[in-house]
C-alpha positions as a LaTeX table, in Angstrom:
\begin{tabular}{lrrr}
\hline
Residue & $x$ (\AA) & $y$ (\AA) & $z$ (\AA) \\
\hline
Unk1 & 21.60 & 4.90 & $-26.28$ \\
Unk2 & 24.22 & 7.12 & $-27.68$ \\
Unk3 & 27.94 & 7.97 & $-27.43$ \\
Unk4 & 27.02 & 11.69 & $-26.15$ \\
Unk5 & 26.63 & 11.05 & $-22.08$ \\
Unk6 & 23.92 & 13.84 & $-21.83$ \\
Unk7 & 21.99 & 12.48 & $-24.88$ \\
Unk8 & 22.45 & 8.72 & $-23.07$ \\
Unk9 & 21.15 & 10.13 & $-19.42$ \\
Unk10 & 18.13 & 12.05 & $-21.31$ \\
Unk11 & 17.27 & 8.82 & $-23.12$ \\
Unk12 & 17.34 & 7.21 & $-19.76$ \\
Unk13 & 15.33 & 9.67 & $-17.86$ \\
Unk14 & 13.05 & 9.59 & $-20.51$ \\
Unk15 & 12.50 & 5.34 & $-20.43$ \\
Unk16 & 12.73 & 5.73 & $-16.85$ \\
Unk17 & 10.04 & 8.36 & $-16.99$ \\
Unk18 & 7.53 & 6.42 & $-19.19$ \\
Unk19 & 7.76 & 3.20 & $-17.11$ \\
Unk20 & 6.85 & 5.69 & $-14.05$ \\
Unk21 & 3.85 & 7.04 & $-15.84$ \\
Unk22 & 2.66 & 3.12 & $-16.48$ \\
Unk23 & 2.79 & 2.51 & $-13.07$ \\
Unk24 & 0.86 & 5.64 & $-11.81$ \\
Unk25 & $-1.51$ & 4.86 & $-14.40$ \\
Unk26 & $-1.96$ & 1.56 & $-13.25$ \\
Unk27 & $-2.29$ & 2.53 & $-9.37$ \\
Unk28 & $-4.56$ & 5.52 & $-10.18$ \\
Unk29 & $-7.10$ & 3.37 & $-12.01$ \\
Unk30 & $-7.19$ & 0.73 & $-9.39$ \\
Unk31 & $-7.92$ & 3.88 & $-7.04$ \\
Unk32 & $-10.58$ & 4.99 & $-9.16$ \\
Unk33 & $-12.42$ & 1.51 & $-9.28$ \\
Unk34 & $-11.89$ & 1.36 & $-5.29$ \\
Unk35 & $-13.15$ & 4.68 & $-4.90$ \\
Unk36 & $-16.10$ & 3.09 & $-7.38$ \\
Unk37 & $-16.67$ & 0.02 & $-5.49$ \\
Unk38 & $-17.14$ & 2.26 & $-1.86$ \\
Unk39 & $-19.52$ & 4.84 & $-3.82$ \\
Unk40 & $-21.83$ & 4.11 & $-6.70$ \\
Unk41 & $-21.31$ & 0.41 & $-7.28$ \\
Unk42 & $-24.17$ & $-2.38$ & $-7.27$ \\
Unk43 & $-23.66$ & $-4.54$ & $-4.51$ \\
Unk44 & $-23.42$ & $-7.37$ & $-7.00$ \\
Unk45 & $-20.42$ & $-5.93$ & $-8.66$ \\
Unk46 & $-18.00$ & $-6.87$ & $-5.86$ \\
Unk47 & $-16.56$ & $-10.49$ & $-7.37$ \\
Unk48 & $-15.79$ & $-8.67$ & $-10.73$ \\
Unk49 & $-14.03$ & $-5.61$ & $-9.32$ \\
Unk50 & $-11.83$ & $-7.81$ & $-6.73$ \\
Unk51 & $-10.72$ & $-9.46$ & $-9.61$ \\
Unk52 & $-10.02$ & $-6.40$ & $-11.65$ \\
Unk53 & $-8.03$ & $-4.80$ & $-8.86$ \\
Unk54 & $-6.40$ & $-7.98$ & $-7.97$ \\
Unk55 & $-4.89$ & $-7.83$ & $-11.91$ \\
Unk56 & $-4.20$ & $-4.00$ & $-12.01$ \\
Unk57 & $-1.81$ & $-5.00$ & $-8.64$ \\
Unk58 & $-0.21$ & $-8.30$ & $-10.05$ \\
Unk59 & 0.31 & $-5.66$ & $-13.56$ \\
Unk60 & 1.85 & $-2.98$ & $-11.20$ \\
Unk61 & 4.03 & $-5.77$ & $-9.20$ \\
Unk62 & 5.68 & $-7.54$ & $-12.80$ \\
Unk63 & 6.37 & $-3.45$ & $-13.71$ \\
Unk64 & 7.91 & $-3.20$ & $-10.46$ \\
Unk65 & 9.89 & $-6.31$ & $-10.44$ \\
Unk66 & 10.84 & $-6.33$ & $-14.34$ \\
Unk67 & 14.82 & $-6.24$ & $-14.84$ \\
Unk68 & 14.51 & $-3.34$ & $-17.21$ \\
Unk69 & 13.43 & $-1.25$ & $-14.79$ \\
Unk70 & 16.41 & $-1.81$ & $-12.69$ \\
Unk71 & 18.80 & $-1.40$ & $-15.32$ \\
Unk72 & 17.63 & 1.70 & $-15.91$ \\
Unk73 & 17.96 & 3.38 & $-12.19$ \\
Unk74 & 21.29 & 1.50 & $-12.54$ \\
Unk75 & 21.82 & 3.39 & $-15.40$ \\
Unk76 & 21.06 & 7.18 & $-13.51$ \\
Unk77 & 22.79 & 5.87 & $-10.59$ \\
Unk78 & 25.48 & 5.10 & $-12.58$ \\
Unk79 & 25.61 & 8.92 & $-13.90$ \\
Unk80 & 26.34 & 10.28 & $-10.57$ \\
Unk81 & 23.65 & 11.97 & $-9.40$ \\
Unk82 & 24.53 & 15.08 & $-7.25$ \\
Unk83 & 23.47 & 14.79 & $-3.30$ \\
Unk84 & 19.62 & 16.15 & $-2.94$ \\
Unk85 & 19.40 & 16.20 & $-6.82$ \\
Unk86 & 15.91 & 15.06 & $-8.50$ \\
Unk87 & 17.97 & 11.98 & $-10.29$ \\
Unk88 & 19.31 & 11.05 & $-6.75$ \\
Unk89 & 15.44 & 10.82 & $-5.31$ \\
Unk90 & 13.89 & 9.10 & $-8.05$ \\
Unk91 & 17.21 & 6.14 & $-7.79$ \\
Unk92 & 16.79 & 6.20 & $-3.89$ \\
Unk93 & 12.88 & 5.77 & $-4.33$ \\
Unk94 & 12.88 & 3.92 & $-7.29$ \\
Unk95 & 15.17 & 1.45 & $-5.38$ \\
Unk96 & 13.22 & 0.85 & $-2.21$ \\
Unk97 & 9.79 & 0.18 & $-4.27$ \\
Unk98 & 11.76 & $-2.06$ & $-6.41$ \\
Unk99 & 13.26 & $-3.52$ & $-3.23$ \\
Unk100 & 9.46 & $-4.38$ & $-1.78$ \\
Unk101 & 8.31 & $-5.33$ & $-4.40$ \\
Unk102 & 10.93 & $-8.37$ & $-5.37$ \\
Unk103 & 10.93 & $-9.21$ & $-1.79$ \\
Unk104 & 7.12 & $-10.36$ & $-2.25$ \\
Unk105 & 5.98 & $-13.20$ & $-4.32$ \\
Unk106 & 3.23 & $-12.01$ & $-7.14$ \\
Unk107 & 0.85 & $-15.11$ & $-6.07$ \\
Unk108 & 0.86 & $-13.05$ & $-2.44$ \\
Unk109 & 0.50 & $-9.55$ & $-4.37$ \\
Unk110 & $-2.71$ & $-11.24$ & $-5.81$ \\
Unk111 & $-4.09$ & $-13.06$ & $-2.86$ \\
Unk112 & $-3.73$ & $-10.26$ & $-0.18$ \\
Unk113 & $-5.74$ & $-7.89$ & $-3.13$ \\
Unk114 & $-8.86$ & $-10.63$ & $-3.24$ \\
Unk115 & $-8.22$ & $-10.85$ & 0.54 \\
Unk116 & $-9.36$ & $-7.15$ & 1.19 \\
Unk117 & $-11.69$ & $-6.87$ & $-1.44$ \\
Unk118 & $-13.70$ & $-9.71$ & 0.25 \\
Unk119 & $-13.11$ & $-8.24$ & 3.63 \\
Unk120 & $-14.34$ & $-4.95$ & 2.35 \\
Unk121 & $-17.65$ & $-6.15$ & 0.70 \\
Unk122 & $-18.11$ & $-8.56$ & 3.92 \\
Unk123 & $-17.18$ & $-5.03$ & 6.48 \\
Unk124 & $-19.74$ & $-3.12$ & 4.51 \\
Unk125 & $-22.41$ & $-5.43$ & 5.67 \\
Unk126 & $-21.22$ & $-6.26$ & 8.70 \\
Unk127 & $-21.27$ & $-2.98$ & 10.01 \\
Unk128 & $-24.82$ & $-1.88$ & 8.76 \\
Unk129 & $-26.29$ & $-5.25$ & 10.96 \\
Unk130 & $-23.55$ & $-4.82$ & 13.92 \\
Unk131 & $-22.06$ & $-7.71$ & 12.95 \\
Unk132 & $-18.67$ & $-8.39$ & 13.74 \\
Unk133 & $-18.64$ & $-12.23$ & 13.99 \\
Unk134 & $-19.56$ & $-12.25$ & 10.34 \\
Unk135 & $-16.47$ & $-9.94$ & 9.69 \\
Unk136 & $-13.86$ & $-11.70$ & 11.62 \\
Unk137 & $-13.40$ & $-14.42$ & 9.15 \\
Unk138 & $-12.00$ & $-12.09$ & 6.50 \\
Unk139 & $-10.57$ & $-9.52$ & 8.63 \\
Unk140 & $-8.60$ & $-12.66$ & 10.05 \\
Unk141 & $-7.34$ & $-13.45$ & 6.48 \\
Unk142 & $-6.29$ & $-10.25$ & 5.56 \\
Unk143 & $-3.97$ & $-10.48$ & 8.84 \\
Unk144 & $-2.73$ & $-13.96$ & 7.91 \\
Unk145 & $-1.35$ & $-12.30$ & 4.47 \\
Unk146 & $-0.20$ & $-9.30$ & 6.02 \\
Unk147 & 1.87 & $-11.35$ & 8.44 \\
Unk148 & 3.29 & $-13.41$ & 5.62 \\
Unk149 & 3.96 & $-10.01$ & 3.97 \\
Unk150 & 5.67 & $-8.64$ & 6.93 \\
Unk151 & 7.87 & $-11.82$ & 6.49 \\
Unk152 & 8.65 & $-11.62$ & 3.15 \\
Unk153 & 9.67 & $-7.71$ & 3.26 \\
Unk154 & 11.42 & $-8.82$ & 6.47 \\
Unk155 & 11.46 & $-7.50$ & 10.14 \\
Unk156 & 13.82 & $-7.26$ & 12.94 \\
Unk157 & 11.42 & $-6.39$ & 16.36 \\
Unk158 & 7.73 & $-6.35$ & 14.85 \\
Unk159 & 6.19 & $-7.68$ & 12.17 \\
Unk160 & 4.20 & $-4.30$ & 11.78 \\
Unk161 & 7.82 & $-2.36$ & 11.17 \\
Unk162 & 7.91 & $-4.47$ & 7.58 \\
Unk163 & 4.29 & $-3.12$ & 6.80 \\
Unk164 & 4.19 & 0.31 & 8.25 \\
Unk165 & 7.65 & 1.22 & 6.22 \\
Unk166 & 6.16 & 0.91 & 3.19 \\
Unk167 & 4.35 & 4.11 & 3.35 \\
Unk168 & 6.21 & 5.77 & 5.84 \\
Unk169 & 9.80 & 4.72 & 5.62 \\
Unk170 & 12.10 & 4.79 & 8.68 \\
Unk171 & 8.85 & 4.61 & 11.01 \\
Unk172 & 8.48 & 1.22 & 13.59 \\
Unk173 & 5.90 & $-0.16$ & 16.22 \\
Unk174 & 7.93 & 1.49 & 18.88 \\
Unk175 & 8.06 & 4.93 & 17.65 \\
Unk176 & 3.95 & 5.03 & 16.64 \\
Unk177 & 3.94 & 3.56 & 20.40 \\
Unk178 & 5.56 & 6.21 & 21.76 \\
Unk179 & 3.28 & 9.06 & 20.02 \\
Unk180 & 0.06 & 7.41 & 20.53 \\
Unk181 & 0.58 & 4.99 & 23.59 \\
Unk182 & $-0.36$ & 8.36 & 26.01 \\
Unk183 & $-3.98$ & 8.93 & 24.19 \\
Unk184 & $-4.74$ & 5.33 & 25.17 \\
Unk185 & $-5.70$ & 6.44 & 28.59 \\
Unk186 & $-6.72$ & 9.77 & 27.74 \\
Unk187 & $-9.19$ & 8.10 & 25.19 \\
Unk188 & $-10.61$ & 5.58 & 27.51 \\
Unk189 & $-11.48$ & 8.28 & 29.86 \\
Unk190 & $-13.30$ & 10.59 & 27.47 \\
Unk191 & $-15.16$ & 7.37 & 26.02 \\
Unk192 & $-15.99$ & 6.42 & 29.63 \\
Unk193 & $-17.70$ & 10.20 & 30.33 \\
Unk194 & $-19.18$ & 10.24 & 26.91 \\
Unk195 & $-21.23$ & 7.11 & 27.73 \\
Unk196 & $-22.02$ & 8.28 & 31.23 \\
Unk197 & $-23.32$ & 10.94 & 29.94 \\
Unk198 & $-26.49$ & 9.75 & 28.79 \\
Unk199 & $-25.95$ & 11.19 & 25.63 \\
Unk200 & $-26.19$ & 9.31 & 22.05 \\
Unk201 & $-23.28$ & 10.76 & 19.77 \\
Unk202 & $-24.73$ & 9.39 & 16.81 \\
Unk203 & $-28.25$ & 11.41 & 17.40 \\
Unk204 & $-26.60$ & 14.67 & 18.52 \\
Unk205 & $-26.12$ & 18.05 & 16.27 \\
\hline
\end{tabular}
């Protein structure tokens, strides 16, 4: 830092801006090696690449929860930022992912990653023999963490509010109720005529 505030602010923008470009790089290669694991991976792969995305999220989680980091979007709060301004988004932002991320513990961050890696590898089969019984086991595991997530974040009328506002902030239970509670009916009645009809969706062109 210097004794020149614009110098100091650019110096923090730019730390700020490098420990940003970590973390994308860190969440775009575990996308990659998801995107990997669902296209051309051998089915034997899938105990090594849970484990590898599993580390990429407990890497992205100590970024995310490191004290630096916060004393730097103290640091452009600190500068004022002017209503709508890029500084002011990236401190709001950066605030509410650092906010999540404290909230849960990395030995969760870890477990719910192996969680759905299993599930996925155990969903893939599952659904080529119509077997859901051999999916449930997993599938009820990944809800078990997700619940304990939901409680960690923290939750005032559903548990689902916690999870839900972590990609779309603001948005509850109640309010996706309200926009697709009416297709639940409407849905059920098309599925009813469509097998009715005699005709196999799956075969049709």
């Amino acid at each position: 830092m210097t004794d020149d505030p614009a110098s100091g602010l650019a110096d923090v923008r730019a730390r700020f801006a490098a420990r940003a470009a970590e973390l994308d790089d860190l969440q775009n290669a575990a996308a990659l090696l998801s995107w990997d694991r669902q296209t051309m991976m051998p089915a034997g792969g899938h105990a090594g690449r849970g484990e590898q995305l599993a580390t990429l999220a407990a890497l992205a989680h100590e970024r995310l929860v490191d004290p630096e980091l916060t004393d730097l979007v103290d640091a452009l709060d600190a500068a004022g930022p002017a209503l709508g301004s890029d500084d002011a988004a990236l401190v709001r932002e950066a605030r509410r992912a650092i906010r999540q991320a404290t909230a849960v513990p990395a030995e969760l961050v870890r477990a719910l990653s192996l969680a759905t890696s299993e599930a996925q590898r155990v969903w893939v089969r599952a659904r080529e023999e119509d077997d859901f019984a051999a999916f449930a086991g997993p599938l009820a595991e990944v809800v078990r963490l997700r619940r304990e997530e939901a409680d960690a974040l923290g939750w005032s009328d559903h548990p689902y509010d916690a999870l839900h506002d972590t990609y779309e902030p603001g948005s509850t239970k109640a309010r996706l109720d309200g926009v697709f509670g009416p297709l639940r009916g409407q849905l059920g009645e098309l599925l009813e005529r469509v097998r009715s009809s005699g005709v196999d969706p799956s075969s049709a062109r």
